[in-house]
C-alpha positions, 0 to 999 in steps of 0.5 A: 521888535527890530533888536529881537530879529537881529538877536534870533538871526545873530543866535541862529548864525552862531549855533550854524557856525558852531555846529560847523566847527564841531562837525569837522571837529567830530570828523577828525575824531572819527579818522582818528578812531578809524587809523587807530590813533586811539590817544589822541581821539580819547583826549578829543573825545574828554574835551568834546565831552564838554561841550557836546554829546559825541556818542550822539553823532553817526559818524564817531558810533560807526567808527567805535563800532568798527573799532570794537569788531576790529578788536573782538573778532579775533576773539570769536570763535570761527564759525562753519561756512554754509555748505 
């Protein structure tokens, strides 16, 4: 019983330190994405890929999303203004 505590609370500990790491990492993707550095954060993005879900995460679909407003506006035709 002693070594199944010790193995749950080493596992516990390693998925807290790998979720630690792929946290900074999801967010260094994100600033990618957010100063358009699009090459780089698609070779992160494949890598991620696997080892995780990254469409999964909040940070990296508001920054995606933002990229595609940034990119489909111009293409919008303008709309009236209230009067």
């Amino acid at each position: 019983k002693s070594n199944l505590a010790k193995d749950k609370r080493y596992f516990n500990a390693s998925v807290k330190n790998f979720n630690q790491l792929l946290n900074k990492k999801i967010r260094m993707v994100e600033a990618m994405i957010s100063i358009n550095d699009w090459r780089n954060a698609c070779i992160m993005l494949t890598i991620m890929r696997r080892i995780c879900r990254p469409c999964m995460n909040h940070y990296l679909r508001s920054a995606l999303c933002d990229l595609l407003k940034w990119i489909i506006q111009p293409l919008l035709p303008k709309t009236a203004s209230p009067p």
